[in-house]
FILO-738718 format. One record per atom (N, C-alpha, C, CB): residue number from 0; residue in one letter; x, y, z. Coordinates in nm, 2 decimals. Glycine has a CB too. Layout:
BEGIN
+-----+----+--------+--------+--------+
!   i ! aa !     px !     py !     pz !
+-----+----+--------+--------+--------+
! NUM !  a !      X !      Y !      Z !
...
+-----+----+--------+--------+--------+
***
This chain:
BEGIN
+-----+----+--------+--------+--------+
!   i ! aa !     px !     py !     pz !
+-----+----+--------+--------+--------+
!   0 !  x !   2.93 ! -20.05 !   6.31 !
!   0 !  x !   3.01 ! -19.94 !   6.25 !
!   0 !  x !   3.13 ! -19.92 !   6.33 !
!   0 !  x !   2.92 ! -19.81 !   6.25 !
!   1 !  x !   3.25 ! -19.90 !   6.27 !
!   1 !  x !   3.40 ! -19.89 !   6.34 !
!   1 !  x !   3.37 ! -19.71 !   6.36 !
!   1 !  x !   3.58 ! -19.94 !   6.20 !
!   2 !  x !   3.44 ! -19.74 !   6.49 !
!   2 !  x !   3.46 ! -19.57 !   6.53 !
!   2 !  x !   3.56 ! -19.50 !   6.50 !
!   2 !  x !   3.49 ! -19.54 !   6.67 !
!   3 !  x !   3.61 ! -19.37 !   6.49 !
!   3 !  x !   3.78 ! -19.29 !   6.43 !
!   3 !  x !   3.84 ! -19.32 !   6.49 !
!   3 !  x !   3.82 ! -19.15 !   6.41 !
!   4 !  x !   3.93 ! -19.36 !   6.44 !
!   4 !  x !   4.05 ! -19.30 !   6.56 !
!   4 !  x !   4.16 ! -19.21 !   6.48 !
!   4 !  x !   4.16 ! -19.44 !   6.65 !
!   5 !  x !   4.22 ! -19.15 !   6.55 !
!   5 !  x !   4.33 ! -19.01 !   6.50 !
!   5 !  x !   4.45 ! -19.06 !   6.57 !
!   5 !  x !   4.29 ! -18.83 !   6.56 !
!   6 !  x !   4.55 ! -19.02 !   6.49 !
!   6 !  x !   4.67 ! -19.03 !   6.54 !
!   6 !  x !   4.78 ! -18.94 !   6.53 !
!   6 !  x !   4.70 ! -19.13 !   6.51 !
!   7 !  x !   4.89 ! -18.93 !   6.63 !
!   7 !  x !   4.96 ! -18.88 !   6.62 !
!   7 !  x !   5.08 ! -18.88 !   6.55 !
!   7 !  x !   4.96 ! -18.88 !   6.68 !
!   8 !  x !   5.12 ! -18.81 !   6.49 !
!   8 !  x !   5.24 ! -18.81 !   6.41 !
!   8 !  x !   5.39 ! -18.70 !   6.42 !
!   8 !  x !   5.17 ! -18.79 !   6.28 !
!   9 !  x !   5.44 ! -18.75 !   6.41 !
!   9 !  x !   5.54 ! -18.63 !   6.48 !
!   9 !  x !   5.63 ! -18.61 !   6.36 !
!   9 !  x !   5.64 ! -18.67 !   6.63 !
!  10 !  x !   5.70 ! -18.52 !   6.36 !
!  10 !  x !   5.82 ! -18.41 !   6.24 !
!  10 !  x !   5.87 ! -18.54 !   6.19 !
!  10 !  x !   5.98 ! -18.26 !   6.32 !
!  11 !  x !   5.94 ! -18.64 !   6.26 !
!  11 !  x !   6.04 ! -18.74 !   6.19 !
!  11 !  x !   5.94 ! -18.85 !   6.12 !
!  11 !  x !   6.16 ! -18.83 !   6.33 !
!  12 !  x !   5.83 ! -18.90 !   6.15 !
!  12 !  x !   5.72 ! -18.94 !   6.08 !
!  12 !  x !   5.73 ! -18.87 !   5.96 !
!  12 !  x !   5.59 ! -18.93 !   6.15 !
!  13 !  x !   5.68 ! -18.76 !   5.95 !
!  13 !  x !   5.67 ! -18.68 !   5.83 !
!  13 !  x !   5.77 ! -18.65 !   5.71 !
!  13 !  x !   5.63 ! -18.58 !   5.87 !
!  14 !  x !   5.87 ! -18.66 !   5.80 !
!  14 !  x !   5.99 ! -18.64 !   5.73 !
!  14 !  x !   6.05 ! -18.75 !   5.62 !
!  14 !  x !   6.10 ! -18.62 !   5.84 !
!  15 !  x !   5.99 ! -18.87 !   5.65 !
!  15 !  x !   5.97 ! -18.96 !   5.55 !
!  15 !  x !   5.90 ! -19.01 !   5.48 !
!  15 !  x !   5.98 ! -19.02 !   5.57 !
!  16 !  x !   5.80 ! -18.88 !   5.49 !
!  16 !  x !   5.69 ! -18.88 !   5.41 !
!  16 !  x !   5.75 ! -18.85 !   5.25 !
!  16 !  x !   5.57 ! -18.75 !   5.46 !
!  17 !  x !   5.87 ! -18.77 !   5.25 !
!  17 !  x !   5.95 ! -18.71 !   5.14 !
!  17 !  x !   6.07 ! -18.77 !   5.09 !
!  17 !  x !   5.98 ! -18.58 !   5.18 !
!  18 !  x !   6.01 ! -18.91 !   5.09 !
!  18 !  x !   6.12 ! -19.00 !   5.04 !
!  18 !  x !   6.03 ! -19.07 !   4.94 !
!  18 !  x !   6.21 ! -19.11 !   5.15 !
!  19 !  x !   6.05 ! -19.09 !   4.81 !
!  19 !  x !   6.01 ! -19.15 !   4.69 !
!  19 !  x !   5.96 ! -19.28 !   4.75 !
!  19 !  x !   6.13 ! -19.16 !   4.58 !
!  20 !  x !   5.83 ! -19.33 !   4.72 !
!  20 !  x !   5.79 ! -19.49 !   4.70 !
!  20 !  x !   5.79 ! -19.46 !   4.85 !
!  20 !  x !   5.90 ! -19.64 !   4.62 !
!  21 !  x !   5.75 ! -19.46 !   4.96 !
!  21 !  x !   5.79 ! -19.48 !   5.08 !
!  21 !  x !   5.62 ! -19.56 !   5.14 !
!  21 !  x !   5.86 ! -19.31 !   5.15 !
!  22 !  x !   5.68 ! -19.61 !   5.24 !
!  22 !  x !   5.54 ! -19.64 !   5.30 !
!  22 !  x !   5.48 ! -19.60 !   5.39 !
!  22 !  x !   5.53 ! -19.73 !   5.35 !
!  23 !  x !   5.58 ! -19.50 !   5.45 !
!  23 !  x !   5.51 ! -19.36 !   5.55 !
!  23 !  x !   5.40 ! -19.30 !   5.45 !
!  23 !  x !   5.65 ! -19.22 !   5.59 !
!  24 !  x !   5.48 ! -19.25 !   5.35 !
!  24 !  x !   5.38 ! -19.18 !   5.20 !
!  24 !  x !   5.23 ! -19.26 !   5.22 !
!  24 !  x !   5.47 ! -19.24 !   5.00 !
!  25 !  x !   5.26 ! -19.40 !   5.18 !
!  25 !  x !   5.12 ! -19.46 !   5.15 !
!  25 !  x !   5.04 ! -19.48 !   5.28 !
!  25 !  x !   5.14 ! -19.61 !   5.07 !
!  26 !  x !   5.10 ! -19.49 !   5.38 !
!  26 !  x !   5.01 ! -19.50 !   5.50 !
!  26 !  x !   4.92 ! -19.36 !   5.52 !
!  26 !  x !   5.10 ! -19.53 !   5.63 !
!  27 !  x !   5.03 ! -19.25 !   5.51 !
!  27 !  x !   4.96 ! -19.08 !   5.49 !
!  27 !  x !   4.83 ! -19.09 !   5.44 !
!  27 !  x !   5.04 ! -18.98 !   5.37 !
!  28 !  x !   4.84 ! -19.13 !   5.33 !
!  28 !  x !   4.76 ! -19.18 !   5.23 !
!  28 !  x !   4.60 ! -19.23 !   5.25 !
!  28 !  x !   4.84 ! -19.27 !   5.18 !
!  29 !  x !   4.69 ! -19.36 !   5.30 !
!  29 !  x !   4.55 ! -19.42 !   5.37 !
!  29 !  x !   4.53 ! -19.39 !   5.48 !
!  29 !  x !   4.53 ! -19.54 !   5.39 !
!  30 !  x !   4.55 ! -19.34 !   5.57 !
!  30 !  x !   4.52 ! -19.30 !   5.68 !
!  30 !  x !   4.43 ! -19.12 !   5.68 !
!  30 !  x !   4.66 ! -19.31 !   5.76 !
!  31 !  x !   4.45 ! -19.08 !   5.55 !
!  31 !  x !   4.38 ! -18.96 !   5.54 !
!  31 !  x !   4.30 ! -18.86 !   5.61 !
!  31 !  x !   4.33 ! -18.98 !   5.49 !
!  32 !  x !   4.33 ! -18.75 !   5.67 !
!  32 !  x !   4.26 ! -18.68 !   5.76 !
!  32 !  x !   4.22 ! -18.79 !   5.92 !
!  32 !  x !   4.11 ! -18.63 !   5.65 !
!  33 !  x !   4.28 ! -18.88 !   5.92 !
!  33 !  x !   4.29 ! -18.94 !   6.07 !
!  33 !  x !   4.41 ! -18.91 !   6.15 !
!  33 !  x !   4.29 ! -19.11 !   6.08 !
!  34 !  x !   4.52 ! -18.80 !   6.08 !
!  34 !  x !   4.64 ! -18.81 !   6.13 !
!  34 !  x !   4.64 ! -18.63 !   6.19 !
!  34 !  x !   4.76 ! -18.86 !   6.01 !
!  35 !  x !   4.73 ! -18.65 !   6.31 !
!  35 !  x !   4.72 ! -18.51 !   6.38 !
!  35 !  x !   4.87 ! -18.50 !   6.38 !
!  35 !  x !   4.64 ! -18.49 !   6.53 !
!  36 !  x !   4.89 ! -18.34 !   6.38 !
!  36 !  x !   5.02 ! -18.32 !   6.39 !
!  36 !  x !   5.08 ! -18.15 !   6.45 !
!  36 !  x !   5.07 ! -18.35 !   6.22 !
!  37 !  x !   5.15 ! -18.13 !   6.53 !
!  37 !  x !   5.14 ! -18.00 !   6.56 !
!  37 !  x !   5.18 ! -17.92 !   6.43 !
!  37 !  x !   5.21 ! -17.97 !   6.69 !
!  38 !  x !   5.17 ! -17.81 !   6.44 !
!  38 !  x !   5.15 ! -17.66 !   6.33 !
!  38 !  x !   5.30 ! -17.70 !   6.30 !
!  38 !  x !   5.12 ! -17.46 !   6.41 !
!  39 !  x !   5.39 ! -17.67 !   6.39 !
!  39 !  x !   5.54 ! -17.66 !   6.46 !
!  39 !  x !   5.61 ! -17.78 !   6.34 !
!  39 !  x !   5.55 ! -17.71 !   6.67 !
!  40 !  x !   5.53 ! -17.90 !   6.31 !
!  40 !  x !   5.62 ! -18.01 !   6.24 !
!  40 !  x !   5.65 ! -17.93 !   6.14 !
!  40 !  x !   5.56 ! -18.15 !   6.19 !
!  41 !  x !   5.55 ! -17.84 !   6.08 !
!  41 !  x !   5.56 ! -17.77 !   5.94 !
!  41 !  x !   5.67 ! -17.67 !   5.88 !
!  41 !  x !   5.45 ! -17.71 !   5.93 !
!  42 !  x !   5.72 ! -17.62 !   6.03 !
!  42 !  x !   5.82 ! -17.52 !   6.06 !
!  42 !  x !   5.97 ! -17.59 !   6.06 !
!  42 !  x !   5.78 ! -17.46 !   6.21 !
!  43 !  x !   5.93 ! -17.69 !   6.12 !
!  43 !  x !   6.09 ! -17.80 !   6.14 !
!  43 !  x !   6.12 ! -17.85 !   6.03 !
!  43 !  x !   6.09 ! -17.94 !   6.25 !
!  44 !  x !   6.05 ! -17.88 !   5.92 !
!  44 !  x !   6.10 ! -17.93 !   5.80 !
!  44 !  x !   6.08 ! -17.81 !   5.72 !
!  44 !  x !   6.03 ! -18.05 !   5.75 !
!  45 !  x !   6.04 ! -17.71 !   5.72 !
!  45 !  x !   6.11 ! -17.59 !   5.68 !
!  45 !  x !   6.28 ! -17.54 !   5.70 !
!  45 !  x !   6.02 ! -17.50 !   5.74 !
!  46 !  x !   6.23 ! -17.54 !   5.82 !
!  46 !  x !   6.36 ! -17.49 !   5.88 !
!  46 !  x !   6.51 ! -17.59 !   5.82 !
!  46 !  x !   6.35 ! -17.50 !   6.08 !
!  47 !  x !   6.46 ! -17.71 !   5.80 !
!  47 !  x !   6.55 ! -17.83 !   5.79 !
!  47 !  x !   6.55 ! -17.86 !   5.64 !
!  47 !  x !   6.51 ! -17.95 !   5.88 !
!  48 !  x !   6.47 ! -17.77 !   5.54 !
!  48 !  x !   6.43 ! -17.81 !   5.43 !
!  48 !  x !   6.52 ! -17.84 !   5.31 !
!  48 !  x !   6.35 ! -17.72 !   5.39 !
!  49 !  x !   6.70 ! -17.80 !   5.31 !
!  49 !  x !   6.77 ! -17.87 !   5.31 !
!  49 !  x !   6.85 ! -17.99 !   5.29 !
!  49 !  x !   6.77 ! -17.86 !   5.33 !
!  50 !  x !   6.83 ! -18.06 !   5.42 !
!  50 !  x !   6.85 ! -18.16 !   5.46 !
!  50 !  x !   6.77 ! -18.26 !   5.44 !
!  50 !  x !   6.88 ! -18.14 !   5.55 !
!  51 !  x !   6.62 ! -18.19 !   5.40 !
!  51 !  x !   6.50 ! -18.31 !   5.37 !
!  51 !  x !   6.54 ! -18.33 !   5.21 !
!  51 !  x !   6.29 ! -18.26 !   5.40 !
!  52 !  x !   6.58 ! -18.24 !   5.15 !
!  52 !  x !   6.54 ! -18.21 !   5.00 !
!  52 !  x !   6.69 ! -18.29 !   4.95 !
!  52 !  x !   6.52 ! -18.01 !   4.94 !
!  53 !  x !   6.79 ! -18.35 !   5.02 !
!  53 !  x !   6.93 ! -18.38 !   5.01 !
!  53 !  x !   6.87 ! -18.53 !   5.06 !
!  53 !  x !   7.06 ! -18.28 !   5.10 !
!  54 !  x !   6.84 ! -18.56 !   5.14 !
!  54 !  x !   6.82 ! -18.67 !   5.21 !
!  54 !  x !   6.72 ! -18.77 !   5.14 !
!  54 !  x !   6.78 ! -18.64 !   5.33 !
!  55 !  x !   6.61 ! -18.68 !   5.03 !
!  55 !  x !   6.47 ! -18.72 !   4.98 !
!  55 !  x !   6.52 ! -18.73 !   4.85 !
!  55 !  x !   6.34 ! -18.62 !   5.01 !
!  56 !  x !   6.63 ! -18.68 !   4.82 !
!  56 !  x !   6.64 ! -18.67 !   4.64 !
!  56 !  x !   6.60 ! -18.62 !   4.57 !
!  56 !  x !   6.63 ! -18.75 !   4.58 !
!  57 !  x !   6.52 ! -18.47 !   4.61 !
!  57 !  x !   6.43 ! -18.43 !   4.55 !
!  57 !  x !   6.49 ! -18.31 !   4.49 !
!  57 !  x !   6.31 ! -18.43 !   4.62 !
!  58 !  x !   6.35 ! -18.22 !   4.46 !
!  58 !  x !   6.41 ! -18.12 !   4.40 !
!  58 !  x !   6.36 ! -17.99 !   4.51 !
!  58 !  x !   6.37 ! -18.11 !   4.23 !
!  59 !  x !   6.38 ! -17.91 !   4.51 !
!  59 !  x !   6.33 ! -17.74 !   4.58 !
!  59 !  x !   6.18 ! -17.73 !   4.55 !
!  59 !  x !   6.41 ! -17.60 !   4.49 !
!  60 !  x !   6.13 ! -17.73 !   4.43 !
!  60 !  x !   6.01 ! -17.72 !   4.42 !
!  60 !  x !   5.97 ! -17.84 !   4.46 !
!  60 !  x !   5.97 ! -17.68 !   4.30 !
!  61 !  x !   5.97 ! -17.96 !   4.49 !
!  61 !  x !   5.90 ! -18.11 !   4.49 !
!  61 !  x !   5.87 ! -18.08 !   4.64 !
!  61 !  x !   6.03 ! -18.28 !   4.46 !
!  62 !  x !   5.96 ! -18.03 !   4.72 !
!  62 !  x !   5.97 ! -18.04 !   4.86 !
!  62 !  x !   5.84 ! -17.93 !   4.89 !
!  62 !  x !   6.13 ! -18.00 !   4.94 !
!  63 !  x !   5.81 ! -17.79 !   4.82 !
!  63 !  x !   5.66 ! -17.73 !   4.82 !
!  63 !  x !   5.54 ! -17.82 !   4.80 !
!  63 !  x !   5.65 ! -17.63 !   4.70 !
!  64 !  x !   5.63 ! -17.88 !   4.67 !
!  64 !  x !   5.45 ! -17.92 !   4.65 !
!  64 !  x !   5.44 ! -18.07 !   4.73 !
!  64 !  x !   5.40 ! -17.95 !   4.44 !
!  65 !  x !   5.48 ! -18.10 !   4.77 !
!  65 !  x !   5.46 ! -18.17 !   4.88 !
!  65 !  x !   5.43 ! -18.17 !   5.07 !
!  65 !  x !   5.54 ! -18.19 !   4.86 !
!  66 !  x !   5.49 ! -18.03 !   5.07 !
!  66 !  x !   5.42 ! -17.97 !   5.20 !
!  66 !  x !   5.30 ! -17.96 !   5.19 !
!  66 !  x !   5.47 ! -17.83 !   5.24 !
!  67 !  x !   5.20 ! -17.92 !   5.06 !
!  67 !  x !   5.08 ! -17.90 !   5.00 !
!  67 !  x !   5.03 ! -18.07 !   5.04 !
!  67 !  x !   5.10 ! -17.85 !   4.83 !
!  68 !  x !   5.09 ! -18.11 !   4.97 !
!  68 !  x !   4.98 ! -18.23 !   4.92 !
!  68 !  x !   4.98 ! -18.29 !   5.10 !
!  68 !  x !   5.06 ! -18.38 !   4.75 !
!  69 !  x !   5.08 ! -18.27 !   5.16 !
!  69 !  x !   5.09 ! -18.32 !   5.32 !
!  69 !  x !   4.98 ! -18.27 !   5.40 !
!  69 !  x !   5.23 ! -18.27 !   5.41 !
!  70 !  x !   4.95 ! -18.11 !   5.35 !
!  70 !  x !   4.88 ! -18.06 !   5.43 !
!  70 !  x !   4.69 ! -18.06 !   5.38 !
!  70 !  x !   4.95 ! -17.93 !   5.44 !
!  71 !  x !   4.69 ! -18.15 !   5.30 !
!  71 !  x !   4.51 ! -18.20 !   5.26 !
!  71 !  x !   4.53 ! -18.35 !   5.31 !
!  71 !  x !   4.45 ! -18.21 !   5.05 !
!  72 !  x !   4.62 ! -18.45 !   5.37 !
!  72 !  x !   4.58 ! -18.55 !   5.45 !
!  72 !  x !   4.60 ! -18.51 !   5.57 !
!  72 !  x !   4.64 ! -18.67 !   5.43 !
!  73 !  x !   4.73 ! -18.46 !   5.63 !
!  73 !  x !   4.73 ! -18.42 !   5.79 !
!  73 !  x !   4.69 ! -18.30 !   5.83 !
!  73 !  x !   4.85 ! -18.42 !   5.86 !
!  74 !  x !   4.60 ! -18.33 !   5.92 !
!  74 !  x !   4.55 ! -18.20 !   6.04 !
!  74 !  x !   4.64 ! -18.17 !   6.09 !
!  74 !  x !   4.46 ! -18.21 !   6.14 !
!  75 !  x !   4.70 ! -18.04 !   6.09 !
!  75 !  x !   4.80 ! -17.98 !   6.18 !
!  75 !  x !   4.73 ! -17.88 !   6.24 !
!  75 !  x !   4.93 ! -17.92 !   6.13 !
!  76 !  x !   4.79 ! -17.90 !   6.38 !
!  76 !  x !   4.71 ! -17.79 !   6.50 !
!  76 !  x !   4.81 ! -17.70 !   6.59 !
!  76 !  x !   4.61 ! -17.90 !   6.62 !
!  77 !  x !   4.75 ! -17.61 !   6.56 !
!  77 !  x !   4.81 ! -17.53 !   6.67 !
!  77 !  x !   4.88 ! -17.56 !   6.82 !
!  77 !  x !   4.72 ! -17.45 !   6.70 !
!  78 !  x !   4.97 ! -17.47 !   6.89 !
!  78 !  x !   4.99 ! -17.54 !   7.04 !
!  78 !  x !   4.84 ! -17.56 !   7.12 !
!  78 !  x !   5.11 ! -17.44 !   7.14 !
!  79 !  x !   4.80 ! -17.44 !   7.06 !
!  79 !  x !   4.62 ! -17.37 !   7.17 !
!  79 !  x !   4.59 ! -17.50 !   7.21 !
!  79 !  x !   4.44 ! -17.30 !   7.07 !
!  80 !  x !   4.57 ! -17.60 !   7.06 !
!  80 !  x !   4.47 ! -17.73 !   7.06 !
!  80 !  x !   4.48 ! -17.81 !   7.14 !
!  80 !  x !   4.48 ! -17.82 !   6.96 !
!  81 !  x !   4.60 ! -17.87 !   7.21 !
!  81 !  x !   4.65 ! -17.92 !   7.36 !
!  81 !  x !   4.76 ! -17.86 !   7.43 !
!  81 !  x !   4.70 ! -18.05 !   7.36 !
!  82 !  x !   4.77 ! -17.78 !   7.44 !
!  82 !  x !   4.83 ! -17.75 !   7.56 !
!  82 !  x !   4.82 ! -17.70 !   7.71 !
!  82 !  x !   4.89 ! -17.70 !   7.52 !
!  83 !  x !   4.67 ! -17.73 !   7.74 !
!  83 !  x !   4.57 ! -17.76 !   7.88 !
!  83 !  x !   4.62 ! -17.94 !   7.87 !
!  83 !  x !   4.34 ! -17.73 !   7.84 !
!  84 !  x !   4.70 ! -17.98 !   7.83 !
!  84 !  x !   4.70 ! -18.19 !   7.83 !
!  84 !  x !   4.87 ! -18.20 !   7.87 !
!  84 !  x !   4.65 ! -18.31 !   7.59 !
!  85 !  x !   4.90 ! -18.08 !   7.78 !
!  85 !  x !   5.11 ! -18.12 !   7.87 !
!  85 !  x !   5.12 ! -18.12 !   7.96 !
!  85 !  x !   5.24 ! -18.03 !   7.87 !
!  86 !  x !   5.06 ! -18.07 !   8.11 !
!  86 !  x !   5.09 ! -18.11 !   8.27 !
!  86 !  x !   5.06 ! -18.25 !   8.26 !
!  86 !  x !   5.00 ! -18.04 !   8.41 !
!  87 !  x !   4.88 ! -18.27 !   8.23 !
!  87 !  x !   4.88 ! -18.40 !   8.27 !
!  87 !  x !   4.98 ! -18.54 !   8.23 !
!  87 !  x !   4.77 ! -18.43 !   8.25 !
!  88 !  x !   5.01 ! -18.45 !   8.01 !
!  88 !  x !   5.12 ! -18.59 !   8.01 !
!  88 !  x !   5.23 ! -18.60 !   8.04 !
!  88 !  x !   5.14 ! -18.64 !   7.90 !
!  89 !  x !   5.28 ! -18.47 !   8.07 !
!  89 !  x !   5.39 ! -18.49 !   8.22 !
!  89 !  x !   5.40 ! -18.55 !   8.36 !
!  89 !  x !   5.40 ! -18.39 !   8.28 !
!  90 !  x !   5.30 ! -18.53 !   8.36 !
!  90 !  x !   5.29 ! -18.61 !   8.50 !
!  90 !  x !   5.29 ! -18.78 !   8.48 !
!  90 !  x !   5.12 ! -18.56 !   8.57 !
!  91 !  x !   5.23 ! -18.81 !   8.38 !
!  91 !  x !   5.19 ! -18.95 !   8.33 !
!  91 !  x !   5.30 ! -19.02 !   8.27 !
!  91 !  x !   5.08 ! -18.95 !   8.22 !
!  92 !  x !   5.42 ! -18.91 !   8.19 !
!  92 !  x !   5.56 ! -18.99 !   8.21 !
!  92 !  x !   5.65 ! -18.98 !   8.35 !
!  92 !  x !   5.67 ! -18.95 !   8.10 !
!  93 !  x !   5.62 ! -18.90 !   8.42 !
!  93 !  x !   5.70 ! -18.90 !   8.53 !
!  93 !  x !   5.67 ! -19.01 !   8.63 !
!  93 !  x !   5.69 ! -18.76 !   8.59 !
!  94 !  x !   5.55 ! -19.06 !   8.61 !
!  94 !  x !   5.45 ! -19.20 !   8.69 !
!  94 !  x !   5.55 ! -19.34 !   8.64 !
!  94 !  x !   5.24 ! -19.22 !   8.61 !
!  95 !  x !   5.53 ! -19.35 !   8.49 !
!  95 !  x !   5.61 ! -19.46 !   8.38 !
!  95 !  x !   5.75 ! -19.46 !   8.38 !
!  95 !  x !   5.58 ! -19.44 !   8.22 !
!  96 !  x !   5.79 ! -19.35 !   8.42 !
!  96 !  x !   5.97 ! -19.35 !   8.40 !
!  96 !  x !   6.03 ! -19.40 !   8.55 !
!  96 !  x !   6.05 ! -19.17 !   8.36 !
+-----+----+--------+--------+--------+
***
């Protein structure tokens, strides 16, 4: 039996979730509920919702119902969920850099 794994995904990942045919889209997709993402991505492409909806070719409403359909494959988590782990991965690029 294969074990889970979860992954991380960050705002610019997602942000090409909202491009037509894309393969970010289909990986979303297949990757289903294995993908983690902070709360905060949801805010940045709000805030930027604009520039996604100009950049994506879409329409105003497309870019809603798409935050929707984003938010039944990715788990988005609060800061609460790790942020006891930012010293250590601080410390762990300050080791690599």
């Amino acid at each position: 039996m294969r074990g889970s794994i979860s992954l991380v995904v960050n705002t610019n990942v997602l942000f090409s979730f909202f491009g037509k045919s894309t393969r970010t889209r289909e990986l979303i997709f297949l990757l289903s509920g294995n993908l983690i993402s902070p709360e905060f991505s949801i805010e940045e492409l709000k805030k930027h919702r604009d520039v996604v909806v100009r950049k994506a070719k879409i329409e105003n409403e497309d870019f809603e119902k798409l935050i929707s359909i984003l938010r039944k494959h990715v788990v988005f988590v609060e800061d609460s969920f790790y942020a006891e782990f930012i010293p250590l991965a601080l410390e762990n690029l300050s080791r690599s850099g």
